[in-house]
C-alpha positions in Angstrom: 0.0 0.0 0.0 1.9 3.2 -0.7 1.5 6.4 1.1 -0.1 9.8 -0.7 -0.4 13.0 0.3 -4.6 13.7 0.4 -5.2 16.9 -2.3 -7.1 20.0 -1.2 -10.8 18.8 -0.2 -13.6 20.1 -2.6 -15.9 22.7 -1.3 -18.9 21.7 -3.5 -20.6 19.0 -3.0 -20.5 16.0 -5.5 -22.7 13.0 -6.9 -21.2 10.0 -7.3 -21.7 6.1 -7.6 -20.9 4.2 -3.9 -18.7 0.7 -3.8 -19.6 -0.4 -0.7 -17.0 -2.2 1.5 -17.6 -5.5 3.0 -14.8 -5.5 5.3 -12.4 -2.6 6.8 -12.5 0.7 6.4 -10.3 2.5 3.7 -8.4 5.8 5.1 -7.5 9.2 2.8 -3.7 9.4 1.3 -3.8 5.8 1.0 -3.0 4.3 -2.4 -4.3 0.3 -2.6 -5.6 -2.7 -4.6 -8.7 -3.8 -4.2 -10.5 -6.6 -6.0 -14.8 -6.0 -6.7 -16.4 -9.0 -7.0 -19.7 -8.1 -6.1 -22.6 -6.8 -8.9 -23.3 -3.6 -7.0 -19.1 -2.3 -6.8 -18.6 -3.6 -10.3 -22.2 -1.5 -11.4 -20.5 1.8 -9.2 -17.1 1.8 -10.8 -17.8 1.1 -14.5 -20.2 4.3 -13.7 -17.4 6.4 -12.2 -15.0 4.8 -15.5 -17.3 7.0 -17.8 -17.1 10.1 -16.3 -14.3 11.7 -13.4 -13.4 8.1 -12.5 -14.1 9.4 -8.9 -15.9 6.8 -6.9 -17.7 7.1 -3.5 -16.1 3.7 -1.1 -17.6 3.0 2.6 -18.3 0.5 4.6 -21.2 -1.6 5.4 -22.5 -1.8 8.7 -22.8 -5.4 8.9 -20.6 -7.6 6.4 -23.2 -10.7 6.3 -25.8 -8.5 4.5 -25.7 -8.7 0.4 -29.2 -6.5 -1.0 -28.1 -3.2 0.5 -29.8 -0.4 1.4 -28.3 3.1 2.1 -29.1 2.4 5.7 -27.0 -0.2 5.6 -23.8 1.9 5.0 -21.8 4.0 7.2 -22.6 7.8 5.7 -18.6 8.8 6.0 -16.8 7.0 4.0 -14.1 8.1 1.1 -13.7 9.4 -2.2 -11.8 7.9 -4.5 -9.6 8.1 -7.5 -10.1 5.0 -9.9 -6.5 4.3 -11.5 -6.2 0.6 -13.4 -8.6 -1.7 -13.7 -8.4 -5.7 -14.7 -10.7 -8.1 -14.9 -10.2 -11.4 -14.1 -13.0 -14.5 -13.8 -15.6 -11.6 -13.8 -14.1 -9.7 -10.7 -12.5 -6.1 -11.2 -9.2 -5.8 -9.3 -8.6 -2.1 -9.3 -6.0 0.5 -8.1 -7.2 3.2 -5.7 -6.1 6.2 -4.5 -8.0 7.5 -1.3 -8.3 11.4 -1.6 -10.7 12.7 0.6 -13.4 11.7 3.9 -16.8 12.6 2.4 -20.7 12.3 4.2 -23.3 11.3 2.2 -26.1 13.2 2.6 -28.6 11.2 0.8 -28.6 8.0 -1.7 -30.3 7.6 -5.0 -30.8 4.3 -6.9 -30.0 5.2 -10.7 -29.9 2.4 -12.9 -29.0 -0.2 -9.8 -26.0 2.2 -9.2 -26.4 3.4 -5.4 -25.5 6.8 -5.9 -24.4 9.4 -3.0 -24.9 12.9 -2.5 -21.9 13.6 -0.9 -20.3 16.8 1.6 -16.7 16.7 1.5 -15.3 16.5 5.2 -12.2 18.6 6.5 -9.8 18.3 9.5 -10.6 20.4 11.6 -7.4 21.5 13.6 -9.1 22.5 17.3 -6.1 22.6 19.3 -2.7 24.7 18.8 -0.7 23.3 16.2 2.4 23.0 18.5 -0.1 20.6 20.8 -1.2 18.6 18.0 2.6 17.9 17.0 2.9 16.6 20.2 0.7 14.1 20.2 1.6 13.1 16.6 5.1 12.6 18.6 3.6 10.7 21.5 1.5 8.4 18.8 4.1 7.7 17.0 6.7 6.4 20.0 3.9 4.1 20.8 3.3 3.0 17.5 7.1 2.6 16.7 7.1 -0.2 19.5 4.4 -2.4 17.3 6.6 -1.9 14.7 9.3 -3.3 17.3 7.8 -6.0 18.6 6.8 -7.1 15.1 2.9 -6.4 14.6 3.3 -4.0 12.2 5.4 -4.5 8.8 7.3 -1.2 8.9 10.4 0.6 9.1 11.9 4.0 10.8 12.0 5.4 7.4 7.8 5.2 7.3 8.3 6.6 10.8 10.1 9.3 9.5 7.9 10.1 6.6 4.9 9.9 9.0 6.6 13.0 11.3 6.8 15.1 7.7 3.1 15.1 7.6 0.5 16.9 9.6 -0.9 15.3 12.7 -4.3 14.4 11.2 -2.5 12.3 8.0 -0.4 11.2 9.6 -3.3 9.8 12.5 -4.9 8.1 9.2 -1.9 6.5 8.2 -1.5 5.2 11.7 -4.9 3.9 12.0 -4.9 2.3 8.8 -2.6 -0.3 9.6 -3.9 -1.3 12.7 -5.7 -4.3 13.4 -8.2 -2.9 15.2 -12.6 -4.4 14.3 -14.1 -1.8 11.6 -16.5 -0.3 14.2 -13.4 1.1 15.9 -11.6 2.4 12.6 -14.7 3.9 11.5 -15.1 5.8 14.7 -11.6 7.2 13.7 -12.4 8.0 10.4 -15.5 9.6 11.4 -13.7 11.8 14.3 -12.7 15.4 12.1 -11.5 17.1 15.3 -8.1 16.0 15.0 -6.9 15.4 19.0 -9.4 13.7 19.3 -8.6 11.6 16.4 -5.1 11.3 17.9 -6.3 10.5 21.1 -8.6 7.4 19.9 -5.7 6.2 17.7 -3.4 6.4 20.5 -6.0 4.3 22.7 -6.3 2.3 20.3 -2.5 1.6 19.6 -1.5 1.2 23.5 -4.9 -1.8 23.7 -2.6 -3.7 20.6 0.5 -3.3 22.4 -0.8 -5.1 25.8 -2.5 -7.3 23.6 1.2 -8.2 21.7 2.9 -8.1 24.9 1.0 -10.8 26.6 1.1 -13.0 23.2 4.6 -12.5 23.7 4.5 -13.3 27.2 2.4 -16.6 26.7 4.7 -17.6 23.5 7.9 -17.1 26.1 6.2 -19.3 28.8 5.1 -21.6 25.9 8.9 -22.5 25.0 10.2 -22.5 28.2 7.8 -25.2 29.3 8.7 -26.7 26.2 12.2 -26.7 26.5 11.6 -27.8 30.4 9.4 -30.6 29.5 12.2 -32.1 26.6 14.8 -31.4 29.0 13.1 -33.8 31.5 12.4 -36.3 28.6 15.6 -36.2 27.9 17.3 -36.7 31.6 14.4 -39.6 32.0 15.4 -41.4 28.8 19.2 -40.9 30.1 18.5 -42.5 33.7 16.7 -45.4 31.8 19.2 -46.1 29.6 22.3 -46.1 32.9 19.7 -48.0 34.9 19.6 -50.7 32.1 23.8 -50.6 32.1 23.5 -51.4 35.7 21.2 -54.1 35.5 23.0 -55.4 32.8 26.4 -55.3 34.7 25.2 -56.8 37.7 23.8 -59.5 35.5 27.3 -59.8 34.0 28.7 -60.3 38.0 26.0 -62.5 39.0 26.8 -64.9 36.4 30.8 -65.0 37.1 30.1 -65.5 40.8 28.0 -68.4 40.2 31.1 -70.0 37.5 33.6 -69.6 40.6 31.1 -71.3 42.8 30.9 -74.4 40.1 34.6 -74.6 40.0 
């Protein structure tokens, strides 16, 4: 997935076709594959294909459900840019890039597209800049020790790149690679004052490092029992094998002591 800088937000509000997502939530400056395989995302972006190539992409509320309604999506969600598109055994894989959070206002079925009236969403900045950079700093140490202990597939250079940008990208960037259920990420994306964005990421970031720090601690106490348990086998097996020398040698003395009697 490679990293974008989100363009100026729109002022006026736009029309365009919805892909709903089944699973996750999709955050802005992100650039991504993603693979349509149902009727009603394959409908949206051959729609968005013939004009801007701009597509509407949300998530539903409940991933079991397949005839949606526009109840049954979340009404923030992202717009899109459309970049390649291949087909393959009837499903589109596509290249997105993520510009922009969006609300829809309203839907409207047009020829079994679901199409959203959408009001483009801004940060909105509500604490001095200097404060927000420091929790940007103080979500990022913690986040930097996921990387550490392995949960997340990064590197200091994405940590550095992530302290160029301001606190609210760099928030999204954060809680897009987090394992965290979609309710939770969509409650992030849906959060435009941008501490508290920073503060539900960071809550969210501290929960997955107690949660990798006692899989840690079970995996340790896993081995060691382990190792204690074939370190015992292997003492046990040992004592067997020089209580069978014994036995055998005392055979061995037993039957010269009874040749010495004979003679």
């Amino acid at each position: 997935m490679k990293k974008l800088s989100p363009p100026a937000v729109p002022e006026t509000n736009l029309l365009l076709p919805t892909a709903p997502l089944k699973e996750g939530v999709l955050f802005p400056g992100m650039e991504t594959k993603m693979v349509f395989t149902r009727d009603i995302s394959k409908m949206a972006l051959k729609a968005c294909m013939r004009s801007r190539r701009l597509i509407f992409i949300t998530a539903q509320k409940n991933p079991e459900l397949v005839n949606l309604r526009p109840q049954d999506l979340y009404p923030v969600g992202i717009v899109a840019k459309v970049g390649r598109v291949e087909e393959s055994g009837g499903n589109l894989a596509v290249t997105i890039a993520a510009l922009h959070r969006a609300k829809a206002l309203s839907w409207r079925h047009t020829r079994n597209i679901m199409v959203a009236d959408l009001v483009p969403l801004n940060d909105h900045e509500d604490i001095a800049k200097e404060k927000l950079a420091v929790m940007r700093t103080h979500l990022l140490n913690a986040f930097s020790r996921l990387i550490n202990l392995g949960v997340i597939d990064q590197n200091g250079e994405f940590l550095s790149f992530l302290n160029t940008l301001p606190p609210g990208q760099a928030c999204d960037h954060v809680a897009n690679l987090l394992t965290a259920r979609s309710q939770i990420k969509q409650q992030i994306l849906e959060e435009l004052k941008v501490s508290k964005r920073l503060q539900l990421t960071l809550a969210q970031v501290e929960t997955e490092l107690q949660v990798a720090k006692v899989e840690t601690d079970v995996i340790r106490k896993t081995h060691e029992k382990f190792e204690k348990n074939i370190r015992e086998n292997v003492l046990r097996e040992r004592l067997q094998m020089i209580q069978k020398e014994l036995d055998n040698t005392e055979e061995v003395e037993i039957g010269r002591a009874s040749c010495r009697e004979r003679v």
